[in-house]
N, C-alpha and C positions, 0 to 999 in steps of 0.2 A: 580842318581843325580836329584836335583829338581829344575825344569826350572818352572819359572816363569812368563816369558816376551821371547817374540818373534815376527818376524815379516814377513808376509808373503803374496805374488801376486796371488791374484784369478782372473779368467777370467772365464769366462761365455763364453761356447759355441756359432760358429757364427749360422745365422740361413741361411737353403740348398738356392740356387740359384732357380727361378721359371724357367720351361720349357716352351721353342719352339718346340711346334709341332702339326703337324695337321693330323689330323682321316683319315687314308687310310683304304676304304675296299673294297672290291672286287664288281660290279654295283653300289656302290655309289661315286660319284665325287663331288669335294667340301665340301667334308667332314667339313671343316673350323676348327678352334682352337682348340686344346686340350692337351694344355700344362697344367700340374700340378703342384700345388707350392709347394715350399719350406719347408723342415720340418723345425722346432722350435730349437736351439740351445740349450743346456742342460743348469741347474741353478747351482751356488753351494749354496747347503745348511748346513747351522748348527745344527748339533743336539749335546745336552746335555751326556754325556756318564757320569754315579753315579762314574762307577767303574775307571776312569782318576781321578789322584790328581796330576797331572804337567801337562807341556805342552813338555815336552821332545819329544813328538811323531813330533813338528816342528822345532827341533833344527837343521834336514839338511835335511831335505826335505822343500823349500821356495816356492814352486810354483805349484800353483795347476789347473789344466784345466779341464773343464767339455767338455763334445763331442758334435762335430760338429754337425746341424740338414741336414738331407740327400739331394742332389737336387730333384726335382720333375723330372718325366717324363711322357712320353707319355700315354692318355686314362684316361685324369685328374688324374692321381695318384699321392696324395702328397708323399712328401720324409719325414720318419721316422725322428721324434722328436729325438734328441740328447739327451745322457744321462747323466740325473742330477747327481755332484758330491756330495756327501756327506762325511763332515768332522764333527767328533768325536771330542768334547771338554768339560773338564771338568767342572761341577756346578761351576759358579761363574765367568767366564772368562768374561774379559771385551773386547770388539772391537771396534778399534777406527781407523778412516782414520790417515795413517800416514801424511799425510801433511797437514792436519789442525788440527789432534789431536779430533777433536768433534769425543762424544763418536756415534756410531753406533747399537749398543745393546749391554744389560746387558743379560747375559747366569746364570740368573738367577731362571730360571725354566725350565722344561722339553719340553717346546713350540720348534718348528721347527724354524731357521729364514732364509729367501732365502740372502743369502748377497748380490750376483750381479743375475742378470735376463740375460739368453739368447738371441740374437737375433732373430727375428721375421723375420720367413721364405718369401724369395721373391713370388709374384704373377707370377702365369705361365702365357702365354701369352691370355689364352681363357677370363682371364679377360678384356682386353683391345680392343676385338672384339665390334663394335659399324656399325650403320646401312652403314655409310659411310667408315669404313676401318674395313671389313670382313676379314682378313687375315694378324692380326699385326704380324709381325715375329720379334717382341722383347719382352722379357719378364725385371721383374725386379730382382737385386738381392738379398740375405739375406743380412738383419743388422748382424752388428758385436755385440758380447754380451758384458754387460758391464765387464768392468776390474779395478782393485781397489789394491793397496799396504795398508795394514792394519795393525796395531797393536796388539797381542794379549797379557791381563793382569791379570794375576790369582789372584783375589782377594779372602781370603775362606770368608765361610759363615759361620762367627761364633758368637754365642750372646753376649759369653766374650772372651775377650781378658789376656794372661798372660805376661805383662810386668815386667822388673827388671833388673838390673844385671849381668853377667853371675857366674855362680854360687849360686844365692841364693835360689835355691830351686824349682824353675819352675816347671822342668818337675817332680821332687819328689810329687808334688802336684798334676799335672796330672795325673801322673798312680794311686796315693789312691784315687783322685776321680772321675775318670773312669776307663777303661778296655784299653784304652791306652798302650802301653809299648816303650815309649819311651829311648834311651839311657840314661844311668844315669852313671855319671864321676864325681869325683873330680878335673875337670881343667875346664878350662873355654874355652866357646864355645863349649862344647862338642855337644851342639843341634846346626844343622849345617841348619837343614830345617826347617817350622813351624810342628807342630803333633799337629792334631785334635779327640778332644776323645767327649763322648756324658755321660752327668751328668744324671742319674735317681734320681728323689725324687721323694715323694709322691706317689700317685695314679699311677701310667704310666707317670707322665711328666716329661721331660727332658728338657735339654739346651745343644748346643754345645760350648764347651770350646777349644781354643786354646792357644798352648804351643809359642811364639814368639822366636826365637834367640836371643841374648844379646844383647839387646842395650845398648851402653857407649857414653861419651862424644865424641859428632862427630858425631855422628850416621846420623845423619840428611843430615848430608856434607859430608858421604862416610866412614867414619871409622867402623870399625869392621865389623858384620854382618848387623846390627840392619837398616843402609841402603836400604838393600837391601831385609826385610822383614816390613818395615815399612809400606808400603802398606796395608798389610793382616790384619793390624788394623784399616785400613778404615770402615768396615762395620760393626765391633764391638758396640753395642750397650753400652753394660759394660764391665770396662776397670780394671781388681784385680791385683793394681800396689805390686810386691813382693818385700820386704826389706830384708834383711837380719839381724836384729836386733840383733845379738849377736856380730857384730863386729867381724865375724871368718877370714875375710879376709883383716881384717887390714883399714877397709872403716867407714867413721863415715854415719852410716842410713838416717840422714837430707841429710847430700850431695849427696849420692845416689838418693834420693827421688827430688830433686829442679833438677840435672842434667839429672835425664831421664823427666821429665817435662818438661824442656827446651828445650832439642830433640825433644819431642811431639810439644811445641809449634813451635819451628821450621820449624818441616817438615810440619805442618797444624795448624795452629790457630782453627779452628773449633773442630780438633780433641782432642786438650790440653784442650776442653769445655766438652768430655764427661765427663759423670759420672764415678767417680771410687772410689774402695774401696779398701784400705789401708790394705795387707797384711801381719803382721810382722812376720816373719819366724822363724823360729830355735831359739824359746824363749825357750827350755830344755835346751839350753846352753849357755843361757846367762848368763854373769858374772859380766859384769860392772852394775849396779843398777842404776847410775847414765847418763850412755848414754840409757838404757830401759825408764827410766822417762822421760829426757829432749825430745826422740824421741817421746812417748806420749802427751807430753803437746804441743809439737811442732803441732803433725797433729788432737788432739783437737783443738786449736786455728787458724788452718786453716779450719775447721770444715766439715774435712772429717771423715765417717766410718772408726774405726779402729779393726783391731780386731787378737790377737797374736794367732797364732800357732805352730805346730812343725808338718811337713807334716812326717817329719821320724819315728815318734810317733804316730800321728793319732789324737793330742793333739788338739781341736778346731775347726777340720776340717769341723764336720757335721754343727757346729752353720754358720760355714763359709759359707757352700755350703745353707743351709737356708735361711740367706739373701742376697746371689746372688740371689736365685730363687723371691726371695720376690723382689728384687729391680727390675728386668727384667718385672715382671708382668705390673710393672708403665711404662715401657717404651714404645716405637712405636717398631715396626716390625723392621727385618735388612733394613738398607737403601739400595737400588734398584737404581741404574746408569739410568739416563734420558738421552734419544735420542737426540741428536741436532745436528745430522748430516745435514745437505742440502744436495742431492745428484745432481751431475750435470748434465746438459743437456745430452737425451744421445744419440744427433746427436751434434757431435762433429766439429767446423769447419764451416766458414762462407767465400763468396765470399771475401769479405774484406782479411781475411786473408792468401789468395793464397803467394805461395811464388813466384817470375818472375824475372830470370835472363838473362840476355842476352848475347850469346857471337857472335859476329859478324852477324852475317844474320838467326841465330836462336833463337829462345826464348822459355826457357822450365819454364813449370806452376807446381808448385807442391804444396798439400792439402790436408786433408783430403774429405774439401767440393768436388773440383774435383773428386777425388778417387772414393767418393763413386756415384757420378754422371755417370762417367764412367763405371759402375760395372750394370749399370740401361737400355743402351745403347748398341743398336747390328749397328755396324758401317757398314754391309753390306746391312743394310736396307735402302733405301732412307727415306723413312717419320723417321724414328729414328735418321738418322744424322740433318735433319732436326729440331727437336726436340732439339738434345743438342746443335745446332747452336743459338737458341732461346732463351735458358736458360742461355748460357753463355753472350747472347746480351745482356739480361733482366737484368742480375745481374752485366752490366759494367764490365765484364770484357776486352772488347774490346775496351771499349771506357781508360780503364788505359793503356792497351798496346800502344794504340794510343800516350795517352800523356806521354807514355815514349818515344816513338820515332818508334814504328812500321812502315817498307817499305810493299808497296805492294809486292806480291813475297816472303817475307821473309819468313822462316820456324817456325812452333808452335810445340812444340815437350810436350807433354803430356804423361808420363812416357812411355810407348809401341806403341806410336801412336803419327804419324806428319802426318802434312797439311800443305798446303800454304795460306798464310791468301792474300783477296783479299780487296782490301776496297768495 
């Protein structure tokens, strides 16, 4: 089956917790700090895999976690870095934050890309040793790694594109001029996925050409396939619209030709501006002389490249493949997806946004800001309660409890942990 689009939650490992402890040895006393911090939280990374052409590999698997970084312990030893995930995706996939849509990277080369970053392992406590407090018995804890719901969008990378009809010849065209083998049917739709082949001319050079699914009237709005492969002619430089010019299925060639144009325009006005070159198919069995002309004067006076073939024949093919290569020369490179992501803060959560309910003589606070303030905080230390006594003054959170209506006596319940608040 060929997946195209898919959508999936990476998380970046937290980073370890720093350690409390202090250097016991045998004749020495006051040994003082020597907690270790925290290991680093693992990353997930993207790498490019040649041999993926879908994304089927995330059709039920949605969630992916890199590992935790280790806590520290004791005789300053940090705790082992968490291991980076790495995921495997095919050339050309596009990622984009699912709730704004900006794209993220184009996997458009064999480069690595970290997508989210692990949390940064907490400090053991020997860092917080200073001339006046020899003996902190708190340490701080690991950040959480960033987390992200993403979109993933297979775009190929192809120089030309093969649009048409279904049935007029497409993939017959691919497999003579490439190594391609494509299904080949008399009924339509029989191409259900794009197929990508590689054109040799000349000296060694090549093009990649792609086979497209049948676009029809609609396409653009959901009808047939052509929907749902419209995408993969995104990055098409040039576009070899196929007609079927013999009229074998009962369809006059101009209407074919203005109807898959109008899809194009459709789904992209940009796109309906590339360059293309007018394919007229299966002219060994043409019959009507009168619709072979009028479709010639027709796309002369709109003053496109034409040029008749019979891909079942072999009839014209090479002059064909000729001036695809010659028109490609004049163009720019495949276009390449520009980053414009903003990525967010990634300390999550502000005093302000405490959430503070009240139910009779107790008041519980809940936050991420809190959370992670508490995770920083050894509540059996005196100087450390004191500390987050400060932080919560400093940042008003007392002074809002106040003007909701806090009693002296009353209870503060902070998710595993209450106090009585005194004024």
């Amino acid at each position: 089956m060929f997946v195209d689009k898919a959508t999936i939650t990476v998380k970046a490992g937290k980073g370890g917790n720093g350690c409390v402890s202090f250097h016991r040895e045998k004749y020495i006393s006051n040994g003082g700090p020597d907690g270790g911090d925290g290991g680093r939280g693992g990353s997930i990374v993207l790498n490019v895999d040649t041999n993926m052409s879908t994304l089927m590999d995330f059709r039920y698997k949605r969630k992916y976690e890199a590992g935790n970084g280790a806590d520290g312990t004791a005789k300053n030893k940090s705790g082992k870095d968490g291991k980076d995930l790495n995921i495997r995706v095919p050339k050309g996939t596009v990622v984009r934050d699912k709730e704004s849509g900006a794209v993220i990277v184009d996997m458009s080369d064999v480069e690595s890309f970290r997508l989210v970053r692990g949390g940064n392992g907490g400090w053991g406590n020997r860092h917080f040793a200073t001339p006046t407090r020899q003996a902190p018995r708190f340490a701080k804890a690991g950040m959480h790694g960033e987390e992200l719901d993403v979109e993933l969008e297979l775009k190929l990378l192809a120089d030309v594109g093969l649009i048409g009809y279904p049935n007029v010849g497409k993939s017959t065209l691919l497999s003579v001029v490439s190594k391609a083998h494509p299904k080949i049917a008399d009924y339509h739709f029989t191409t259900l996925f794009p197929n990508l082949g590689v054109v040799y001319f000349g000296d060694g050079n090549s093009f990649v050409i792609a086979d497209i699914p049948g676009i029809i009237e609609g396409a653009s709005g959901g009808a047939g396939l052509g929907h749902d492969f419209l995408r993969h002619i995104d990055r098409c430089r040039l576009i070899l619209h196929v007609v079927d010019i013999s009229g074998s299925e009962g369809r006059d060639p101009i209407t074919d030709f203005e109807t898959i144009n109008k899809e194009l325009k459709s789904y992209s006005p940009e796109l309906a501006e590339r360059p293309q070159i007018i394919v007229a198919n299966k002219c060994d069995i043409a019959q009507d002389e009168e619709m072979t002309g009028g479709f010639k004067n027709y796309i002369k006076n709109k003053g496109y490249p034409l040029y008749l073939i019979s891909a079942a024949t072999n009839t014209g093919v090479k002059e064909l493949v000729s001036a695809t290569a010659a028109k490609l020369s004049e163009l720019p490179p495949i276009a390449v997806f520009k980053a414009d992501y903003v990525p967010k803060p990634r300390i999550k959560g502000t005093p302000e946004e405490l959430v503070i309910e009240n139910f009779d003589d107790v008041w519980t606070l809940e936050g991420d800001w809190i959370e992670r303030l508490m995770g920083n905080v050894n509540f059996e230390d005196y100087e450390s309660r004191m500390y987050f006594d400060r932080v919560l003054r400093n940042a008003g959170v007392y002074k809002r409890l106040e003007n909701l209506g806090i009693a002296d006596g009353d209870t503060i319940s902070i998710y595993n942990m209450e106090f009585e608040y005194n004024e």
